[in-house]
C-alpha positions as CSV (number, residue, x, y, z in Angstrom):
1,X,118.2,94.3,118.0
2,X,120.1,95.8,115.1
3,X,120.1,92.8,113.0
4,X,116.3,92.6,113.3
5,X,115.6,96.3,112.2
6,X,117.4,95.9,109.2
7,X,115.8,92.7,108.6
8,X,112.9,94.6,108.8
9,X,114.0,97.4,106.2
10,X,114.6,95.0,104.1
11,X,112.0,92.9,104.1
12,X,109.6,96.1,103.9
13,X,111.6,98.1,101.2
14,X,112.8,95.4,98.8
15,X,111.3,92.0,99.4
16,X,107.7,93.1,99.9
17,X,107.7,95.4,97.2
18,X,108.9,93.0,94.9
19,X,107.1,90.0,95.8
20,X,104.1,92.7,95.3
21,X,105.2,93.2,92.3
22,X,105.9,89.5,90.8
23,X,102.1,88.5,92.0
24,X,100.3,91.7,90.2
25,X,102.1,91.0,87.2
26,X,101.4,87.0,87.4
27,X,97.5,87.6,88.5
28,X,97.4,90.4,85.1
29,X,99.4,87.4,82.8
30,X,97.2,84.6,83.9
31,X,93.6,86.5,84.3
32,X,93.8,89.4,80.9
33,X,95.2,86.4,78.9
34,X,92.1,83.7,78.6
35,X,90.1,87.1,79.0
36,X,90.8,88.9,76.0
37,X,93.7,86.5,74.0
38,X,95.0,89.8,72.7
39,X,98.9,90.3,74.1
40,X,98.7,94.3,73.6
41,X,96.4,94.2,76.2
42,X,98.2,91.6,78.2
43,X,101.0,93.6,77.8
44,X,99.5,97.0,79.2
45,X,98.4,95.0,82.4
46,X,101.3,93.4,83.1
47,X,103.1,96.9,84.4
48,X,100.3,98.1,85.7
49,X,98.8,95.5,87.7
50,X,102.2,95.0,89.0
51,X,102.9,98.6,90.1
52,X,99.4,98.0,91.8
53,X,100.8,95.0,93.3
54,X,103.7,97.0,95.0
55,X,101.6,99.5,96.4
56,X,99.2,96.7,98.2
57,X,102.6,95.0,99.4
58,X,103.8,98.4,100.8
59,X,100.9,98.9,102.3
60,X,99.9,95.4,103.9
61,X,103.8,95.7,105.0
62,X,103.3,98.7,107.0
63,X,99.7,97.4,108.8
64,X,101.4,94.1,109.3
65,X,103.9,95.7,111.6
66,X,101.5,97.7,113.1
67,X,99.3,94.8,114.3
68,X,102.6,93.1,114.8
69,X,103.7,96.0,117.5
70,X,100.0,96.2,118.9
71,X,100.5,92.2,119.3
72,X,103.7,92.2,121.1
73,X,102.7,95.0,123.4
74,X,99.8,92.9,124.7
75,X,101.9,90.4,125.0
76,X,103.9,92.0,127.1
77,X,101.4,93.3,129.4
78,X,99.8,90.2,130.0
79,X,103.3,88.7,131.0
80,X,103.6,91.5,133.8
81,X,103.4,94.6,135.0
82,X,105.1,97.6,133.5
83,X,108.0,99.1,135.7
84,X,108.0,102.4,136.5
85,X,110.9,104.2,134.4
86,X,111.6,107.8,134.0
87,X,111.9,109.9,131.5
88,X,115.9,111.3,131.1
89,X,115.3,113.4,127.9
90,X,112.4,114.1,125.4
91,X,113.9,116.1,122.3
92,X,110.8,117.1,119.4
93,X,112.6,118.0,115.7
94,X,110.4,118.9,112.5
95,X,111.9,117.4,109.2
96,X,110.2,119.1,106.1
97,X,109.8,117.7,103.1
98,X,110.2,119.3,99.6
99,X,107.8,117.1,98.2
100,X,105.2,116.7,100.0
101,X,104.4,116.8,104.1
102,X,107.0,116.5,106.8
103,X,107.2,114.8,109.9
104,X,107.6,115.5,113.6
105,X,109.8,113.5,115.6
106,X,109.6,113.1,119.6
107,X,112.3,110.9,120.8
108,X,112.2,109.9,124.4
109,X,115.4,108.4,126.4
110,X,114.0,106.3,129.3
111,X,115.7,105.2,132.5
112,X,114.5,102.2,134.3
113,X,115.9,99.4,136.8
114,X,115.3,96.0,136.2
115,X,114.1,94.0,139.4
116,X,114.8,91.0,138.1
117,X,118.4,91.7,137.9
118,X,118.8,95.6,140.0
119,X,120.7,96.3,136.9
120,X,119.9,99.8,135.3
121,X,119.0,100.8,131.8
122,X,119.0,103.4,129.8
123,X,117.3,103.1,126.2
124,X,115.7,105.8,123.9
125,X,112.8,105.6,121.3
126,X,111.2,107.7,118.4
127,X,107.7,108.3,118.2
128,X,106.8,109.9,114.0
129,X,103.3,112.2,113.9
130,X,102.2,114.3,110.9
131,X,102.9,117.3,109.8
132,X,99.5,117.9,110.3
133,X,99.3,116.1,114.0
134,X,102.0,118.6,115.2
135,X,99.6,119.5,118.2
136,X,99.6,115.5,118.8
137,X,103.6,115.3,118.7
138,X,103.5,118.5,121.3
139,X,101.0,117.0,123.2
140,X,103.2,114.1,123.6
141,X,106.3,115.6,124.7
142,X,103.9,117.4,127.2
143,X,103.0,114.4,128.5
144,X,106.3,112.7,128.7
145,X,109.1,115.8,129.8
146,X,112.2,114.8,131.5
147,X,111.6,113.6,134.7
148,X,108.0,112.2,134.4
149,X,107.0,108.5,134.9
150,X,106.2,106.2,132.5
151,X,105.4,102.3,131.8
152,X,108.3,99.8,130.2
153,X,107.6,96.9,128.9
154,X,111.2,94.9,129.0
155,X,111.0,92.1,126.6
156,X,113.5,89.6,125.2
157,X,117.1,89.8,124.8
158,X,117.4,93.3,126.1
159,X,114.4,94.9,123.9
160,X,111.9,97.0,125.9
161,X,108.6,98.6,125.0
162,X,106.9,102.0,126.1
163,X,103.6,101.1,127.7
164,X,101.9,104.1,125.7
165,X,99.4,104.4,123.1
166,X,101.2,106.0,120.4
167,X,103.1,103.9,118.1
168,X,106.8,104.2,117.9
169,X,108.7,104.9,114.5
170,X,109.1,101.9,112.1
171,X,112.4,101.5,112.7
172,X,112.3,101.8,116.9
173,X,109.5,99.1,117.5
174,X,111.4,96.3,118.8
């Protein structure tokens, strides 16, 4: 599962942004140029369209893993039931950020036994709200303290998903 989160990273913090990047600046060289003919002006867009480029590639990046995750999750459910797993630990930490918003953190260590196999697991996740959804992240922990139940999901190759509605962390989805 390593390898595939940092596959992930990155795909979504070098690849995408420069693929972003390479089509904005080839969409602003082939479109400003039979448009106006004058290559100051080709020259201004070039940058610029390409900086917009990147932040559509970032973007699309982060919804196409979020559709990806919502995917896989039905997926998942439609395969089978969830097992019942409990909740070992659920620790909530506040990062601030001197530039701009922070983030809570709720990360949750689950325990479950797979019936398949009556081998038992033991896996964590991360779930990222807000600074402004702090109530949300609290809520959250509220809802899954140590010792509750909740739904997993065990997929392939040891991966396993929480059957809740939030959406884990980008780097804890798989």
């Amino acid at each position: 599962m390593r390898i595939v989160r940092i596959a992930l990273l990155v795909m979504g913090a070098i690849v995408a942004p420069f693929i972003g990047f390479l089509l904005g600046a080839l969409a602003a060289a082939l479109l400003t140029r039979p448009l106006t003919g004058d290559p100051a002006i080709v020259d201004t867009a070039i940058p610029l369209v390409g900086i917009a480029g990147t932040a559509a590639a970032v973007i699309g990046w982060t919804r196409l893993l979020r559709r990806a995750h919502y995917r896989h999750l039905r997926r998942l459910r439609r395969d089978g039931p969830a097992l019942q797993g409990r909740v070992v630990a659920a620790h909530t930490s506040f990062a601030k950020n001197p530039r701009g918003p922070g983030h809570w953190t709720v990360r949750i260590e689950v325990a479950w036994t797979d019936p398949r196999n009556g081998r038992a697991h033991k896996a964590g996740k991360a779930f990222r709200f807000s600074q402004q959804n702090g109530e949300g992240a609290r809520d959250f922990q509220r809802r899954h303290r140590a010792g509750s139940a909740i739904g997993v999901l065990p997929g392939r190759r040891g991966g396993f998903v929480l059957d809740v509605p939030e959406l884990p962390a980008w780097w804890d989805r798989w």
